[in-house]
N, C-alpha and C positions, 0 to 999 in steps of 0.2 A: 504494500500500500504506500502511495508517494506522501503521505499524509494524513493527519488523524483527522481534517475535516473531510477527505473520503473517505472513512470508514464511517463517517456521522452521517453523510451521505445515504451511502449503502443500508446503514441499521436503521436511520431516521425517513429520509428524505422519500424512500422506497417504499416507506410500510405506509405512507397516505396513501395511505390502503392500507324443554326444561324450566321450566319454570324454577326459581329459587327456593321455591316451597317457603317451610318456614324460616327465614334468616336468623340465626344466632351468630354474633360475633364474636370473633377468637379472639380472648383478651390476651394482655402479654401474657399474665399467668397462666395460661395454658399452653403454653411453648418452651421447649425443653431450654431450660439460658445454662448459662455459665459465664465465670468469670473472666472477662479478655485476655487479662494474664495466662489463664492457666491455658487457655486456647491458641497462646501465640502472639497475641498483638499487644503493644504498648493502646492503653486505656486511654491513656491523653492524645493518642493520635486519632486513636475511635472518635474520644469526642469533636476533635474537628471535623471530622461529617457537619455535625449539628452546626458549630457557629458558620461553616464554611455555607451553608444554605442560608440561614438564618441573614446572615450577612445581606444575598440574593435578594430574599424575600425583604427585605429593610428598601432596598436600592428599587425595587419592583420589577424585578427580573423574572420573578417567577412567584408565582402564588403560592405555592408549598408544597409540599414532597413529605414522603414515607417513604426512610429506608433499612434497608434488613440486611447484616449481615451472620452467615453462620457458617461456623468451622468445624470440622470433627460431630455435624450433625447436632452442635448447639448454637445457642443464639448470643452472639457476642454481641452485636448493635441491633437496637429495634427502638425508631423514632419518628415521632409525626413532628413535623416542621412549618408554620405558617400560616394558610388558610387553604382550605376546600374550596369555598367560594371567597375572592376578594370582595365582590362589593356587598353582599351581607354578611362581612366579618365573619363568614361561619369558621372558626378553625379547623384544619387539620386532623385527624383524629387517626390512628392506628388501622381503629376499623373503617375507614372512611374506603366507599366504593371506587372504582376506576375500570373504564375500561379498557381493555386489554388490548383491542384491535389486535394487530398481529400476533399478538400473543395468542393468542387463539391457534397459529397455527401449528406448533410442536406440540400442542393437544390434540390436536387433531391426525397428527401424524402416528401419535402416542397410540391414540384409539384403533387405526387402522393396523399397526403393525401387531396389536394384541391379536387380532384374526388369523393374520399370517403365522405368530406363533401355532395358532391351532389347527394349522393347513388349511385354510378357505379360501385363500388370497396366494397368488404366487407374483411376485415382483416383476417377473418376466412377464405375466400375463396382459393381452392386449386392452385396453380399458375399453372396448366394444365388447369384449365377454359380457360385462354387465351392464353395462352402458351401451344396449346396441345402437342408436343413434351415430354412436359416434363413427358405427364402420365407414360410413359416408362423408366422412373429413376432410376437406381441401385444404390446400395450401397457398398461402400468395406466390406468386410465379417470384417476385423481388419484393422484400419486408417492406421498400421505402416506395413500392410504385404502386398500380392501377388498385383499387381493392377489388376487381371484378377479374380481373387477371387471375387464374389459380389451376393449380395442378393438384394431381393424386401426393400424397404423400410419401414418400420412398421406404418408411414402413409403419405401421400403424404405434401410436404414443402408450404406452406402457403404464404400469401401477405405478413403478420405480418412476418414469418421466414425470408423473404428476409429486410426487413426493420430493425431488430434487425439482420442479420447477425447470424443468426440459421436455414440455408436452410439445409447445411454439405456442399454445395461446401466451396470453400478458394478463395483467393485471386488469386493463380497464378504466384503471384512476386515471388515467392521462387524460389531456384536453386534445390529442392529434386524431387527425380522421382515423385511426384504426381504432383507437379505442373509443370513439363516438360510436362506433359499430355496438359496443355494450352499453351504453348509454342510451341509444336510444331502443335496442332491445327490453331493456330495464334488469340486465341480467342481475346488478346488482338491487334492483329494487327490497325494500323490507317485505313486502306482501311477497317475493318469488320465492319459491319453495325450492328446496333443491332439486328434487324430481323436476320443476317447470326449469330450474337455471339450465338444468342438464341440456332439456330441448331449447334452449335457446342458443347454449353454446353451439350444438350441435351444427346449424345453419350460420355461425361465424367463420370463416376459414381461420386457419393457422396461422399467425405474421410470419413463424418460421418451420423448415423440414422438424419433424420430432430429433430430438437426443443429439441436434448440433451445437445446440446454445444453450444457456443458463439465461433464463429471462420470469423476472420477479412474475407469479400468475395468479391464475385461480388456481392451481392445483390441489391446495388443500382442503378447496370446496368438494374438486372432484373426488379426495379422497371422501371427506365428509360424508357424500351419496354412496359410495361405496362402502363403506360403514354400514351404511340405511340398507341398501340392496343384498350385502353378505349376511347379516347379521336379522334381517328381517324388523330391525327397531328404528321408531325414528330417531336421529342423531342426536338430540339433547335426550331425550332418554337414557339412549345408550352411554352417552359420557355420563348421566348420573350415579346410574348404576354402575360401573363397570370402573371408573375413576376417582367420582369426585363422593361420593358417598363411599369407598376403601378409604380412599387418602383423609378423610375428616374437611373436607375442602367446603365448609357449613355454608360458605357467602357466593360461592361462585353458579353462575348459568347464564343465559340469556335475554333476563329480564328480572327487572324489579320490582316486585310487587309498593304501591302508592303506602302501605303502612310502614316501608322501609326508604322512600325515597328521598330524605332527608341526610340519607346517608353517602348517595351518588355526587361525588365532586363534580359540578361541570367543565366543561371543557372551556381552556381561556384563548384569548388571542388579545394581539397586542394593537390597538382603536386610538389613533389620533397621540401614541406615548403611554397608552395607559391600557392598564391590563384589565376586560373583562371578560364578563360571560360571553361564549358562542351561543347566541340566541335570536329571538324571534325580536326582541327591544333592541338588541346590541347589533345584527346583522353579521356578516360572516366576510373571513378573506374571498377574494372572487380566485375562484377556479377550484376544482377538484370535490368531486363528490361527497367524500367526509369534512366536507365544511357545511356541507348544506346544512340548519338546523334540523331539518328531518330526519336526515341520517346519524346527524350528530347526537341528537336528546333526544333518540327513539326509545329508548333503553327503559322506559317508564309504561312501556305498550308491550304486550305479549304479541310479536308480526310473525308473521308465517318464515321468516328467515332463520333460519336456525346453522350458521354457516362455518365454512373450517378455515375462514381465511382471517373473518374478524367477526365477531359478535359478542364474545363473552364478556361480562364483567367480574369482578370479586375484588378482593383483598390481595394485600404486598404477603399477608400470611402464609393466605390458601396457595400462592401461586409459588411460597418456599415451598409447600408440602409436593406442591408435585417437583421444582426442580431437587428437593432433596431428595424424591423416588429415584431420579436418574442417577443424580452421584451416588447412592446406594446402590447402584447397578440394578436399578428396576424394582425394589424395596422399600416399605416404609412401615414403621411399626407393625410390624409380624405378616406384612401384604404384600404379595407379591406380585408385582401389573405385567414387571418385562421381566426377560432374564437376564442376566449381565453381557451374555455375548450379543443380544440382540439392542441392548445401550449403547454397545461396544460400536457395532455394523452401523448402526444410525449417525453415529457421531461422530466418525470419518469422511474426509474427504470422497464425495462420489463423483466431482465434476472432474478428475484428468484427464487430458485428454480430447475436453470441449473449450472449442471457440470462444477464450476468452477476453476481450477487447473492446467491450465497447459501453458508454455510459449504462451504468445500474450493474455493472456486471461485480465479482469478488474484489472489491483490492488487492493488490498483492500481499502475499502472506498469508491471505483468508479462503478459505475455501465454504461448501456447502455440503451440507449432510443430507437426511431426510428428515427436511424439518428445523433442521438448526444449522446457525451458522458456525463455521468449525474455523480456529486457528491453528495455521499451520506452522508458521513462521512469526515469533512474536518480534523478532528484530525488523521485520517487514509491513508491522501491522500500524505505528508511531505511537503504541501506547503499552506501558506496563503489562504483560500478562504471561500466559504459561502455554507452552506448547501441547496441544489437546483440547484448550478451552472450548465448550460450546456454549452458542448463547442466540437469541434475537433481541427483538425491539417490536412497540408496538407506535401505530401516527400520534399516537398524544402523547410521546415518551416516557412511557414505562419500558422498564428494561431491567434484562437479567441476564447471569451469565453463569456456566457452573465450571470448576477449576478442579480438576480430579488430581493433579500433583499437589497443589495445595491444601487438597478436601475442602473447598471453599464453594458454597453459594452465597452469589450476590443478589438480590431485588430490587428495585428503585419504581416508587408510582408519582408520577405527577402527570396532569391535563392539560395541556397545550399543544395548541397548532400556531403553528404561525408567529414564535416568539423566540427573537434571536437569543436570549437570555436559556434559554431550554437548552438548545441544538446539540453545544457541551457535556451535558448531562455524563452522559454515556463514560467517555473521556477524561471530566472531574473523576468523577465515581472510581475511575479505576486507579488515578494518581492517588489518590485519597486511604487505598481500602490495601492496596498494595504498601504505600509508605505505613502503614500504622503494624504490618506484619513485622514480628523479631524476630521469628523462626518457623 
C-alpha cells in the first residue's frame, strides 16, 4: 500500500456501501475484563484511547465512538466517548446501537461457510446451481464501454467468486452509468427481498469476465440467498439461530424495535462546519445511496431486506463476540460455529494471481479473504500491525480487526458519513492500541 490514506480508502471509502426480539444490553459486567497489565499493555497508554477521542469530540470532529479492546480473550479497554446524537446531547453509551453496514458482510460469509462445513455448499460450485437465473449471465464486451454491448461469460461465477468478491458484478453504490443499472433496478431497494435482488441481478450483465478481478460487490448478498436457498431458512432467521443466539450477541439483527430506538446512534455528517444528524431536517451529502435518509434511518422499520452486504445493526460488544469466535478458531464459550482450519482457509489470501490495478482494488500488502480483508505484508500496508491480521470496515466507520500473533481483537463504533475528522479512525486506532502493547 503507497499509503495509509489508501488503505482508508479501500476499508472506508468502498464500504459506502430477524427481528431483535427482545433487546437486553450487554453491560460491561458481563464481559470477561482483566487487568491491562496483566494482558500486556501499559494502562496509561490504554487510556489514551479515551483522551485521544475525547480530544476529537471537544474540537467537533466527531461525535463519539465506543471502543473495545481485548487480548488473551479478555477485555482490557471498553469505552463510550462523547455523544450518540450531537444535537440532542444524547451521550455515548457502551450499549448505544450502530450500524454495521459492511460489517455485515464477514457475517454473512460466516453463515455461509457453516453449510459448507456440513457438505451442502461446495466453493467450486456454479452459483446457477441455486440460483438458476443466473445461468443466463452476460458480460460487458469492455467494463468502461456500451452497456448493451455483452458476451457469454468464459465460465460461469462460483460460490468462492461471490465470497472473494470476483463474480464481475460491483457494488452499485456508485453514481456511473453501470451502477445506475442497480439503481434504477432498485436492486438495493429496503422492500427487495433477496429472492427478488436475485432476479434483478440476474438481467444486469457482469462489468467484468468472473474470477479476473477483485471488485468490491454484492457478493455477500448472493451468499446471503444462498444461505436462504441451502439451508431452507430465511437469512435473518438463520443468522439468529445458528450465530447470534450461540455467541450471546443479545442486540444485534436487522431492525429495531421503537421501544429500543432511543438507543440507535444516528448517523452524522459534516453541514455548513458542523456536525449533525443525516436526516429528513438536516438533508444529506449528495451522491451515493446510503446517504439517502431512507436508506440511512430505515433501521426503525422491519423492510423486506434482510441482506449480506449491509443491514445489521448491534453493539461494539456483540460484534467482539463474534470476532472473538474467529480468533478462537471458530469458538466461543463452549460453541463451536467454525473449525479452526476452516478460520484458517477464510482468512488467507484468495486473490493471487488476479488482476490487481486498478482504483478500489487491495493496496499493497493487503490482500482479500472470504469475507475479510487479510494483511499480508505489514511493512507494505503504512500502519502498525501483524502479519495475518484480518479485518473490514463498515460506510459509517465502524471497524474491527482480529491479530492472531498478538491474540488481539480490536472494535471501534462510531456514525458518520461524510466527515473528514472520521476517515482516520481506522489508522489512529491502530497507532494507539499497538503503542500501549509491552509485550
Amino acid at each position: 500500500m503507497p499509503s495509509m490514506k489508501a488503505s482508508r480508502v479501500w476499508v472506508t471509502a468502498l464500504l459506502c456501501v430477524l427481528s431483535l426480539g427482545t433487546m437486553r444490553s450487554v453491560r460491561a459486567n458481563d464481559l470477561p475484563r482483566a487487568d491491562p497489565e496483566q494482558l500486556g499493555f501499559s494502562s496509561e497508554k490504554l487510556q489514551q484511547i479515551d483522551q485521544f477521542y475525547a480530544d476529537k469530540v471537544r474540537r467537533g470532529e466527531i461525535a463519539g465512538i465506543v471502543t473495545l479492546v481485548a487480548r488473551h480473550g479478555k477485555i482490557a479497554h471498553y469505552s463510550a466517548i462523547g455523544y450518540a446524537d450531537v444535537e440532542a446531547q444524547r451521550k455515548m453509551e457502551t450499549n448505544t446501537l450502530f450500524r454495521y453496514y459492511s460489517m455485515t458482510k464477514p457475517i454473512a460469509s460466516v453463515a455461509l461457510m457453516m453449510l459448507y462445513e456440513q457438505g451442502r455448499v461446495q466453493l467450486t460450485d456454479p452459483l446457477s446451481k441455486y440460483i438458476p437465473e443466473f445461468a443466463q449471465l452476460r458480460v460487458l464486451r469492455d467494463p468502461n464501454g456500451p452497456l448493451d454491448e455483452t458476451v457469454a461469460p468464459l465460465h460461469a461465477p462460483t460460490v468462492e467468486d461471490a465470497l472473494r468478491h470476483t463474480t464481475g458484478f460491483t457494488h452499485g453504490l456508485g453514481t456511473d452509468a453501470y451502477d445506475s443499472l442497480y439503481t434504477r433496478a432498485q436492486v438495493l431497494d429496503v422492500d427487495t427481498s433477496l429472492e427478488d435482488m436475485m432476479h434483478k441481478l440476474a438481467h444486469i450483465p457482469l462489468k467484468y469476465q468472473p474470477e479476473t478481478r477483485f471488485a468490491y460487490s454484492v457478493g455477500p448478498d448472493i451468499a446471503a440467498r444462498l444461505v436462504e436457498v441451502i439451508s431452507g431458512q430465511p437469512f435473518d432467521q438463520y443468522l439468529a439461530e445458528r450465530i447470534f443466539r450461540p455467541l450471546h450477541m443479545k442486540d444485534t439483527g436487522f431492525w429495531v424495535p421503537s421501544d429500543q430506538a432511543q438507543r440507535l446512534a444516528p448517523v452524522h455528517w459534516l453541514k455548513d462546519g458542523h456536525l449533525v444528524p443525516l436526516d429528513e431536517a438536516h438533508g444529506h451529502p449528495v451522491g451515493g445511496i446510503l446517504y439517502e435518509p431512507a436508506g440511512v434511518n430505515s433501521y426503525l422499520v422491519n423492510h423486506r431486506r434482510k441482506g449480506g452486504s449491509y443491514g445489521l445493526v448491534g453493539t461494539a460488544a456483540d460484534y467482539w463476540r463474534f470476532a472473538q469466535m474467529m480468533l478462537n478458531g471458530g469458538r466461543f464459550e463452549g460453541v463451536q460455529i467454525l473449525s479452526p482450519q476452516t478460520v484458517r482457509f477464510m482468512t488467507r489470501d484468495h486473490l493471487p494471481g488476479f488482476e490487481l490495478a486498478a482504483p478500489g482494488d487491495p493496496p499493497g500488502g493487503l490482500g482479500f479473504g472470504l469475507g475479510f480483508g487479510v494483511v499480508k505484508d505489514p511493512g507494505l500496508s503504512g500502519e502498525v500491525s501483524s502479519e495475518g491480521n484480518y479485518f473490514w470496515g463498515g460506510a459509517a466507520h465502524t471497524v474491527f480487526w482480529i491479530d492472531p500473533k498478538e491474540d488481539l481483537v480490536v472494535v471501534a463504533m462510531t456514525q458518520h458519513m461524510e466527515v473528514p475528522g472520521a476517515d482516520a479512525l481506522d489508522p489512529q486506532l491502530h497507532a494507539l492500541v499497538y503503542g500501549a502493547l509491552k509485550q
